[in-house]
C-alpha positions in Angstrom: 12.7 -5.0 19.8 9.4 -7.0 19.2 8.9 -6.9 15.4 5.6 -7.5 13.2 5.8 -8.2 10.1 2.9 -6.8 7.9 -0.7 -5.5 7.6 -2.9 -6.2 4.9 -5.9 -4.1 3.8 -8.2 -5.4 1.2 -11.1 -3.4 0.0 -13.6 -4.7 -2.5 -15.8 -2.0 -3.9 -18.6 -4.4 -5.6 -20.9 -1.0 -6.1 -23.9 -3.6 -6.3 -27.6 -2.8 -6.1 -30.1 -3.5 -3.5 -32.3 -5.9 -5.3 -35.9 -4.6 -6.4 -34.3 -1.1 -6.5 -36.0 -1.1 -3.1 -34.3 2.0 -1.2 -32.3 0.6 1.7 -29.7 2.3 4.2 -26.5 1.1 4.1 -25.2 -1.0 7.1 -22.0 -0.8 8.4 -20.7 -4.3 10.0 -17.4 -4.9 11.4 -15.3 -7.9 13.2 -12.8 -7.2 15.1 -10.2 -10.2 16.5 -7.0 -9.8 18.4 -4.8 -12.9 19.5 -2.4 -12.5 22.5 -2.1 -15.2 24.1 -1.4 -19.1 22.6 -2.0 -21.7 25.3 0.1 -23.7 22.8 3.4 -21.9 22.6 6.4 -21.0 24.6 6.3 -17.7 26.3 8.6 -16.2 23.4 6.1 -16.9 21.2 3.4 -14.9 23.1 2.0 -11.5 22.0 1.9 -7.9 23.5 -0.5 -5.7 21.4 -2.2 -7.9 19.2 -5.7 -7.6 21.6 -5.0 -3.8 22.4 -4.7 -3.5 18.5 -8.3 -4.5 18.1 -9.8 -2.5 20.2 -8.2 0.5 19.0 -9.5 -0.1 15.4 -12.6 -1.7 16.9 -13.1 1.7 18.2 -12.2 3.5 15.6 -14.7 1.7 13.3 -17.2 1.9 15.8 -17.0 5.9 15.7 -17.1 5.7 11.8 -20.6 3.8 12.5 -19.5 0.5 12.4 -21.6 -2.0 14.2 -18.8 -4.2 16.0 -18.7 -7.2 17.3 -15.5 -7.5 19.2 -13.4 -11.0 20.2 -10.0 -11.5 22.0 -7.9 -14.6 22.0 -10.2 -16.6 20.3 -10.0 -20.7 19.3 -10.9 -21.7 15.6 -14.0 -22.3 16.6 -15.1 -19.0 18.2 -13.5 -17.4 14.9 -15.9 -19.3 13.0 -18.7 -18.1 15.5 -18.2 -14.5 15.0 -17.6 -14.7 11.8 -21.1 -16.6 11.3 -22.8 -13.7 13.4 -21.1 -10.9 11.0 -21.9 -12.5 7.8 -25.7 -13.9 9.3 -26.6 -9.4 8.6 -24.6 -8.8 5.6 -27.1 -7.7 2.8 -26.2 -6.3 -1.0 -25.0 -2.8 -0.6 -23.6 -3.2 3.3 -19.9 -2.2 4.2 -18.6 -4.3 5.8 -15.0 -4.9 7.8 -12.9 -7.0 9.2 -9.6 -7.0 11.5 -8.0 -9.3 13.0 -4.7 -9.0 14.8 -2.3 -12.4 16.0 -0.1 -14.9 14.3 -0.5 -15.7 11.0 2.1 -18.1 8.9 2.1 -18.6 4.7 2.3 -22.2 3.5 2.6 -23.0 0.3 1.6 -19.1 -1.0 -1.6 -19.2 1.0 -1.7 -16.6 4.3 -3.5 -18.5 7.5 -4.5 -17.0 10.4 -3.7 -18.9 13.6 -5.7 -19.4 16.6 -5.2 -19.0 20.0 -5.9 -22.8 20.1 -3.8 -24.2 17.7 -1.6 -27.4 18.3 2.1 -27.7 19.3 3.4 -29.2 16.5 6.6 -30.4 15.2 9.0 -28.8 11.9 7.6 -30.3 8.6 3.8 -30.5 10.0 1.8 -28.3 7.1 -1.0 -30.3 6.7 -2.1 -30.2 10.9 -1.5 -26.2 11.0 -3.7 -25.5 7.7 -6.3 -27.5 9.0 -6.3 -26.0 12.8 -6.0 -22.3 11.6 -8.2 -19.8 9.3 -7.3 -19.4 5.5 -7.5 -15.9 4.3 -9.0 -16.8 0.7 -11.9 -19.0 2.8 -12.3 -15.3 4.9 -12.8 -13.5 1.9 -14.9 -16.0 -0.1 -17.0 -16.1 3.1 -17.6 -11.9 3.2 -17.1 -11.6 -0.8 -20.6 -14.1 -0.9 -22.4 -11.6 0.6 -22.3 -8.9 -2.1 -21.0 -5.8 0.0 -20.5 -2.7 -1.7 -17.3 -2.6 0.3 -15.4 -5.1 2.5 -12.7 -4.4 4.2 -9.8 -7.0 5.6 -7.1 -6.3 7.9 -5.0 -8.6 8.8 -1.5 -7.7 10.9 -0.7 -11.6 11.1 2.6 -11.7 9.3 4.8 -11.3 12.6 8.2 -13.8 12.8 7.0 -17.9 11.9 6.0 -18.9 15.6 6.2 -22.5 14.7 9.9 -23.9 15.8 12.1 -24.3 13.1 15.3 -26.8 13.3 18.1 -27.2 10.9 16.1 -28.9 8.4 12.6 -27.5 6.8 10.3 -25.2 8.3 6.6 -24.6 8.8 5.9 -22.2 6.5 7.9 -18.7 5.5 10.4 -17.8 8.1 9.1 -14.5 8.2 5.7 -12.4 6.9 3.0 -13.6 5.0 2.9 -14.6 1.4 3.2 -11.5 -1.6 -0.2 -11.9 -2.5 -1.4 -10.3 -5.6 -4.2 -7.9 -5.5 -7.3 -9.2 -7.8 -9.6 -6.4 -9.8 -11.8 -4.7 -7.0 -8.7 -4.8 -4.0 -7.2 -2.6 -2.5 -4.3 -3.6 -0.2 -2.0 -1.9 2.3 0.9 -3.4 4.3 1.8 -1.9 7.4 5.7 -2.8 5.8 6.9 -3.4 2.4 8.4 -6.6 1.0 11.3 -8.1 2.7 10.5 -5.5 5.5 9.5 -6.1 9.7 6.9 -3.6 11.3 7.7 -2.4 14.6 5.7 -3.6 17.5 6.9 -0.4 19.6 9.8 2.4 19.4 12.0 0.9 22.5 11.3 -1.2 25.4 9.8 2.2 27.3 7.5 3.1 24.7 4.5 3.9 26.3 1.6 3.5 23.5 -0.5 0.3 24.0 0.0 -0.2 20.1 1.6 -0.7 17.3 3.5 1.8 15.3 1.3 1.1 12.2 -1.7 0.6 14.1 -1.5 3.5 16.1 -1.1 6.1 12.7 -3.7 3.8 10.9 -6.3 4.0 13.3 -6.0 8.1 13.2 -5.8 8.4 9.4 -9.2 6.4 8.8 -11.5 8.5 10.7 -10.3 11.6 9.0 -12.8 13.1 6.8 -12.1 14.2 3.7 -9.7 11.3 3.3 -10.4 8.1 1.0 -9.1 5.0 1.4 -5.7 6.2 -1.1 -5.5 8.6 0.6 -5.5 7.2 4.3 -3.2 4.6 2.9 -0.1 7.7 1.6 -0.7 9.7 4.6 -0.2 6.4 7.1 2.6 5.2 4.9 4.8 8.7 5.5 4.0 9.4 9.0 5.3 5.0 9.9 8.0 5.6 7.7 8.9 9.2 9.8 7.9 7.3 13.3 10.1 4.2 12.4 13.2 6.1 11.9 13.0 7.2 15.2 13.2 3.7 17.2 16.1 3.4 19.7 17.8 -0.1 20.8 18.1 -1.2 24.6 20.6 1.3 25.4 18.9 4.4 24.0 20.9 4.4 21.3 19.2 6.0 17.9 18.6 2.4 15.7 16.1 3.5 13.1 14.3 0.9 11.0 13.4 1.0 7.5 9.3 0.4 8.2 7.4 2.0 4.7 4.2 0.7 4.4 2.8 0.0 1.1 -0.6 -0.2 -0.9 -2.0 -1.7 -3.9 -5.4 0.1 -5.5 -7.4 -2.1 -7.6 -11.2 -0.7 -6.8 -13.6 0.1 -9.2 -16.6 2.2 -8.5 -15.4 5.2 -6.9 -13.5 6.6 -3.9 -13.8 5.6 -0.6 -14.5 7.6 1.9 -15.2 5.8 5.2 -15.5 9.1 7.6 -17.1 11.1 5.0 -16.0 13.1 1.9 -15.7 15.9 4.9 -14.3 19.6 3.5 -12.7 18.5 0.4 -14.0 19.4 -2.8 -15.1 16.5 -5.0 -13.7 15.7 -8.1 -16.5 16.3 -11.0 -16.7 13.6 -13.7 -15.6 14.3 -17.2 -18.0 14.0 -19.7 -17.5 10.4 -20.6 -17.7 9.5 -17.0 -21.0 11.3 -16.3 -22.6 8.6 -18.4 -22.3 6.5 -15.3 -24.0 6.4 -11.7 -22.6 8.2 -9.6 -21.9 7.0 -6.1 -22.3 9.8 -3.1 -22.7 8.4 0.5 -19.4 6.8 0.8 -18.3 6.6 -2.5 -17.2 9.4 -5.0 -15.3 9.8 -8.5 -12.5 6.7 -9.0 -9.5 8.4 -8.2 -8.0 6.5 -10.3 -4.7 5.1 -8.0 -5.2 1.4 -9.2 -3.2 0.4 -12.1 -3.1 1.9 -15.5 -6.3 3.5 -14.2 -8.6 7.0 -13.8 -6.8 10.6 -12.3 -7.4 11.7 -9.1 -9.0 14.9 -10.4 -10.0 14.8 -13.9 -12.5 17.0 -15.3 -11.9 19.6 -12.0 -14.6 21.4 -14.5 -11.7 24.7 -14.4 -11.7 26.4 -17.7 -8.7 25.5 -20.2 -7.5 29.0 -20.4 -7.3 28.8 -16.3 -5.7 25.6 -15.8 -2.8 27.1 -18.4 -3.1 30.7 -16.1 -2.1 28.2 -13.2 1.5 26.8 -12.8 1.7 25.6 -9.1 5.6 25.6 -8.1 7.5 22.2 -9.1 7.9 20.2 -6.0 12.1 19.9 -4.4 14.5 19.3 -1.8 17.4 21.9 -1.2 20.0 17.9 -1.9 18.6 17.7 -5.5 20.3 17.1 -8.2 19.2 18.2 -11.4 20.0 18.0 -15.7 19.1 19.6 -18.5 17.2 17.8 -21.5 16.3 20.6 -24.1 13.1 21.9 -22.9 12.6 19.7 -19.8 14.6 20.2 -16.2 15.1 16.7 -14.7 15.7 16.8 -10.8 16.1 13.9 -8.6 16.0 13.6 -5.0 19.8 12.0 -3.9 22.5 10.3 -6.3 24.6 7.4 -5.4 28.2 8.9 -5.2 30.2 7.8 -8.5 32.0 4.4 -7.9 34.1 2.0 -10.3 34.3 5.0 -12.9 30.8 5.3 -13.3 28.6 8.4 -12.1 24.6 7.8 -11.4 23.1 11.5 -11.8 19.8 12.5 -13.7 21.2 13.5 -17.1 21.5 8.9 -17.5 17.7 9.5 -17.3 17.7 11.1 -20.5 20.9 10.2 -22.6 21.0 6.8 -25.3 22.5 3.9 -24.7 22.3 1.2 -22.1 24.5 1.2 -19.6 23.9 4.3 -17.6 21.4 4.6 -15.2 20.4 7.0 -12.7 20.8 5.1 -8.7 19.4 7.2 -5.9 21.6 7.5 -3.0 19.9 7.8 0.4 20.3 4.9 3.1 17.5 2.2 2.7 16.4 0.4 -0.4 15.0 3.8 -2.0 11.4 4.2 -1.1 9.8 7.0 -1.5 13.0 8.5 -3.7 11.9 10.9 -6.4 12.2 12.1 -9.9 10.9 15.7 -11.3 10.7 16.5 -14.7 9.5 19.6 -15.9 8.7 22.3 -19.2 8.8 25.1 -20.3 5.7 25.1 -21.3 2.1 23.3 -20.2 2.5 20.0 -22.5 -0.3 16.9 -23.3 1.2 13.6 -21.6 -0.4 10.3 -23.2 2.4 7.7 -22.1 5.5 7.8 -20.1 8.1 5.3 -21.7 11.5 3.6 -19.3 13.7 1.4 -18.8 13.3 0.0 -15.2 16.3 -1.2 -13.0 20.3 -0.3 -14.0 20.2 -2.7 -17.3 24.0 -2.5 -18.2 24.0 -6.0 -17.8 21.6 -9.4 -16.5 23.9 -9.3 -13.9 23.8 -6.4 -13.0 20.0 -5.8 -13.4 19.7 -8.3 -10.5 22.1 -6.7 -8.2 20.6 -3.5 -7.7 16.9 -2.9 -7.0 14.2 -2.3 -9.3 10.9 0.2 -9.1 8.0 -2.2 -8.4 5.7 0.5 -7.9 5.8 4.1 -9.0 3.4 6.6 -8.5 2.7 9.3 -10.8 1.8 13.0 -9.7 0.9 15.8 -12.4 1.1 19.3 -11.5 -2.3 19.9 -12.0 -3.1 17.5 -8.9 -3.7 14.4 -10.9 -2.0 11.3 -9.7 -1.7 7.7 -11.8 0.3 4.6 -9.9 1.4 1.7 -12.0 2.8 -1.6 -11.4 6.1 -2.0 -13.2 7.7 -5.0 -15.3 10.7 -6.8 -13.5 12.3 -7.2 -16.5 14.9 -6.1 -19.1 13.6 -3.8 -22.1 11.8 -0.9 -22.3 8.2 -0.8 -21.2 5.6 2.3 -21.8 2.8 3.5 -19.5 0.1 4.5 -21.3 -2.4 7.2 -19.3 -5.1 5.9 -21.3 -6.9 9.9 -21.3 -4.0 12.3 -21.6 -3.1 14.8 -18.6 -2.1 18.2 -19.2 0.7 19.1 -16.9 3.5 21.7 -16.6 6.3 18.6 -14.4 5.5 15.2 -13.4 6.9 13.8 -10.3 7.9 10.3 -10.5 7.5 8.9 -6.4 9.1 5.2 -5.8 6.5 3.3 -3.7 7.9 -0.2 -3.8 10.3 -2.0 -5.0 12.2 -4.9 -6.2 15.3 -5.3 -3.7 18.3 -6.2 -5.4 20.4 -9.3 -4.6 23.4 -7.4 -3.5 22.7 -4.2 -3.3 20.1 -1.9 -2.0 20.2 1.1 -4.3 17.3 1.4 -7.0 17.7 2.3 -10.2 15.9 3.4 -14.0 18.0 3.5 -16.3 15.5 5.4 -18.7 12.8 8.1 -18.0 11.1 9.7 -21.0 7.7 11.6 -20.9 5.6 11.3 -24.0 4.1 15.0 -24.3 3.4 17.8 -26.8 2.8 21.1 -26.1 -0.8 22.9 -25.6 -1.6 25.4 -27.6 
């Protein structure tokens, strides 16, 4: 099967205003590039979907009230000539977009997207491809200059290196575009997670003139009521559930581990690119209605960047109701659960007990350090899930763990580690952190505390081990006292 290695959001919420204070509507302004074909490269190296990809988001964006401007297999140059036209009608407070869909290669950390023009060149030639293709962090200086409120990039580049390698040293990554870390004001999403291929179609009779991501992605944005975290969860599950489905040339059930993944760091507010539709809106709490308040595209931050906001805070429900109102704790009919006092942990799958050791929920909870709790389902545990819950409503300020199995260095290393974890509260709130790669303990601190009555832990990324793909936390405390 043809894979594709990744796709990369980035939204920059710059929530800047029009100069003057001069009222001014917003303009929506989108690119839209696809690559197919390289007049270059060996037919091997030659694209399927890459062009039908852009015009399926081109139209999508379009229908969202995007002005597009639309190119296929285009040279460096004609890149540079749309993206000059784009940019040329960018003013303060625009949205704007971009997508672009083709080969893409990393060299030396720094994600270029390649042209349909680009040389042939030999292993070991860096310098020639950097200068003939289209450096992301150029892209994004060149939109970021404008002063959007928002600006989208999308970028499914990050297929298999199409340069030829030999025996000795390559052009580039082998495979996927470099981990690039998301700045204050990004959000990301990659149609796979690291170390991870996306699918360019089920089997070789699969019918849709798209990608697996791209054909979820493009359905999920132009839902309203749905903001950008929330287009990036629901995408992520259904590719993940499509994925597992993919057959091999003989019809024979071969599902791939595809979970796409998403990095929130926006400031402003939500964003809602097909409109805030049916959903209610979040009120601000008091110390947020101090500041202006966004409402065309933008609402309340829902707060899924790091260490940041709640998804929901200050619903404006009375106290007294809020305690009224215990919504069931979320479960599977496989979980395993423990006992801790007046808390109920519950976990979604356990690693079967090996070498006299056991990996259930109760090492969540217990001293010492070398237990751990290691989920068991096939896969490198994305989207595996920890429950804890009271007896009572209780105040959470921090969460404190211990990330990884940390009996030993070794042993740390072996087995995977959460990278990100993403926090849901009973009461609809949800807080996603970034986690330490390290040894030691490390505490998440909620900055405004959430009342809640259990608190789901999801896994949304993470480390792979070096030998072996379960994940593990070796400690899991929640730092809450009860409401009165």
């Amino acid at each position: 099967m043809l894979l594709r290695c990744l796709l990369l959001l980035v939204a920059v919420a710059a929530g800047l205003a029009v100069p003057g204070g001069a009222a001014r509507a917003e303009r929506r302004l989108a690119l839209v590039i696809g690559n197919d074909l390289y007049v270059n490269m060996p037919a091997s190296r030659q694209l399927r979907k890459a062009a039908n990809d852009a015009r399926t988001i081109g139209a999508a964006l379009s229908s969202l009230g995007f002005e597009v401007v639309l190119g296929t297999n285009l040279g460096r140059q004609g890149i540079i000539d749309k993206l000059a036209q784009v940019t040329a009608k960018i003013a303060p407070g625009d949205t704007v977009a971009f997508f672009y869909a083709g080969h893409g290669v990393a060299i030396g950390g720094v994600n270029y997207l390649v042209p349909s023009d680009v040389p042939a060149v030999s292993e070991g030639a860096e310098a020639r491809i950097r200068g003939a293709s289209i450096a992301e962090p150029d892209l994004i200086a060149e939109i970021q200059a404008k002063s959007p409120r928002v600006a989208l990039l999308v970028i499914d580049a990050c297929r298999d290196n199409p340069f030829p390698r030999a025996a000795g040293r390559s052009i580039g990554n082998a495979r996927g575009l470099a981990d690039a870390r998301p700045a204050r004001g990004i959000f990301m999403i990659y149609s796979a997670g690291i170390g991870q291929s996306a699918l360019d179609r089920l089997n070789n009779s699969d019918p849709s003139p798209n990608s697996v991501f791209t054909r979820i992605f493009a359905r999920e944005i132009v839902k309203p009521g749905l903001h950008l975290g929330d287009v990036a969860v629901e995408t992520r599950e259904r590719v993940a559930a499509l994925a597992l489905t993919a057959t091999d040339t003989f019809g024979q059930p071969s599902p791939h581990e595809q979970t796409p993944a998403y990095y929130d760091q926006t400031l402003g507010g939500r964003i809602f690119l097909a409109g805030a539709g049916s959903a209610v809106p979040a009120a601000a709490s008091p110390a947020e209605n101090s500041t202006k308040t966004v409402v065309a595209n933008v609402g309340p931050n829902d707060g899924s960047s790091k260490n940041a906001g709640s998804k929901n805070a200050g619903s404006g429900v009375a106290p007294n109701l809020l305690r009224a109102a215990r919504p069931p704790r979320p479960g599977s009919p496989h979980e395993r659960c423990a006992r801790n006092g007046g808390e109920n942990y519950c976990v979604s799958s356990v690693l079967s007990s090996q070498f006299g050791n056991s990996y259930g929920p109760e090492h969540l909870f217990e001293a010492g350090h070398d237990t751990a709790w290691v989920e068991g389902r096939a896969g490198e545990g994305v989207g595996e899930w920890v429950t804890v819950e009271f007896d009572g409503l209780r105040r959470i300020d921090a969460i404190r763990l211990r990330n990884g199995y940390q009996k030993n260095r070794d042993i740390f290393r072996k087995n995977g580690r959460v990278r990100r974890l993403r926090v849901e509260f009973s009461q609809g709130e949800t807080r996603t952190f970034t986690l330490a790669d390290r040894l030691g303990a490390e505490t998440l601190h909620l900055g405004r505390p959430v009342d809640a009555y259990w608190v789901k832990f999801v896994v949304d990324e993470v480390w792979p081990g070096s030998k072996y793909t379960d994940t593990a936390i070796s400690r899991l405390v929640v730092n809450a006292e009860p409401v009165r």
